[in-house]
C-alpha positions as CSV (number, residue, x, y, z in Angstrom):
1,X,88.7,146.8,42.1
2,X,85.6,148.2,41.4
3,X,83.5,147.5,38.1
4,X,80.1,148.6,36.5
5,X,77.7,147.1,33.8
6,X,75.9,149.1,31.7
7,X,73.1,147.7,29.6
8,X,71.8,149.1,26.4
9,X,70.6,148.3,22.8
10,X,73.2,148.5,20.1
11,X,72.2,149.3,16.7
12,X,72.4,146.2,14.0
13,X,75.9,146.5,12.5
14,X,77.3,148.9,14.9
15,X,80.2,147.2,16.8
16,X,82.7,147.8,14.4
17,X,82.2,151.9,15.1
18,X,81.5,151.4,18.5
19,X,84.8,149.8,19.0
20,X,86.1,152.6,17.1
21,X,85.1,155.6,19.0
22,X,86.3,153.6,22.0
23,X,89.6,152.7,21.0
24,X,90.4,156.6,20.3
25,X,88.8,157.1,23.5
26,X,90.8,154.7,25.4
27,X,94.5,156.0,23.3
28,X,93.5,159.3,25.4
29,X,94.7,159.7,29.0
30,X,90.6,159.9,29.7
31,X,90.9,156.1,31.0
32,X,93.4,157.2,33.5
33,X,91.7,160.2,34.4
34,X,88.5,158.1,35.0
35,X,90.4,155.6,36.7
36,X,89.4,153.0,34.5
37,X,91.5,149.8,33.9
38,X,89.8,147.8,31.9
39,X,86.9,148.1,29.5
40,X,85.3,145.4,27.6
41,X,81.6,145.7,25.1
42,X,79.9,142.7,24.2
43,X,76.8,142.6,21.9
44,X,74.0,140.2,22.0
45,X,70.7,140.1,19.9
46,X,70.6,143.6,20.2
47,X,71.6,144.1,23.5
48,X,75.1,146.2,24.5
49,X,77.4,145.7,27.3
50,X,79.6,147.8,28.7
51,X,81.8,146.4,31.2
52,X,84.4,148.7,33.1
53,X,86.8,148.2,35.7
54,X,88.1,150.7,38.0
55,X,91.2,150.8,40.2
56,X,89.5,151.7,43.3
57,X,85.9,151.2,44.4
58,X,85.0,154.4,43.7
59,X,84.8,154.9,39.7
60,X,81.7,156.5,39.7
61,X,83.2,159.6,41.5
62,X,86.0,159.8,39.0
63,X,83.9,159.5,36.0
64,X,81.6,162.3,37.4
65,X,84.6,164.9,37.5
66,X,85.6,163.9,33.6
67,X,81.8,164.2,32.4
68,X,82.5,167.8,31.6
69,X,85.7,166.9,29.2
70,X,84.9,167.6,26.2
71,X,86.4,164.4,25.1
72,X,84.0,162.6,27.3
73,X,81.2,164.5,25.5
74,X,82.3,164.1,22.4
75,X,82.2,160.0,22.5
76,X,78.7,160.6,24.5
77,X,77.6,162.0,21.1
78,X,79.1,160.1,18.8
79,X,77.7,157.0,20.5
80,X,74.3,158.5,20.1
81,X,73.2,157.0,16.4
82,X,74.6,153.4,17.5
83,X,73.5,153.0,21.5
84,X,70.4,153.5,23.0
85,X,69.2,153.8,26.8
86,X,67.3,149.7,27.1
87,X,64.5,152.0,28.7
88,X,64.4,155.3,27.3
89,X,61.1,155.9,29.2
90,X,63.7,155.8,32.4
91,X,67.0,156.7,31.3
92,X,68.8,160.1,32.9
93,X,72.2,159.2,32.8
94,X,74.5,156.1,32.5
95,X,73.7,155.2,36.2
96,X,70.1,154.6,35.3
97,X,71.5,151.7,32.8
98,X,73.8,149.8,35.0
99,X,73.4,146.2,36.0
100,X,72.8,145.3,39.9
101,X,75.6,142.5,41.1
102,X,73.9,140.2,43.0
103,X,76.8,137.5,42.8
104,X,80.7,137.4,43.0
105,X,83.1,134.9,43.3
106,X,87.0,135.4,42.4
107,X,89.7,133.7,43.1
108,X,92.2,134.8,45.7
């Protein structure tokens, strides 16, 4: 399994939405398509989280192919007015917000 962490700044009172637009994501076949199997958000003190697990170790080619759904562009901009890049100054695309892992331990 493959998984990403993306890091971003949520906007006060935004979770509920934000849990929203992913849930009707997530009821679409665009989690499959992406290869995704698990997905979790977590907000602290402004801060988002975007945890995503991916059947294989290559998520990131999947998800590339399904950037031009329209579905997947759709939640891109209705995610606008609640998420913003954590360094805007930086920020070209979701890879340019993902967390390094520079520890794992799992059970076998």
């Amino acid at each position: 399994m493959h998984s990403t962490l993306i890091v971003a700044r949520i906007a006060a009172g935004s979770d509920d939405e934000v849990a929203r637009l992913f849930g009707a994501f997530d009821a679409t076949e665009m989690p499959h398509l992406m290869g995704t199997r698990r997905r979790q958000l977590f907000a602290y003190r402004g801060l988002y989280f975007h945890l995503q697990d991916f059947d294989d170790t290559d998520g990131g080619t999947r998800i590339e192919g399904a950037k031009s759904d329209p579905r997947f562009v759709a939640i891109s901009d209705d995610l606008k007015p609640h998420i913003e890049a954590y360094d805007p100054a930086t920020w070209r695309s979701p890879a340019d917000a993902m967390a390094r892992r520079f520890y794992h331990w799992s059970a076998r």
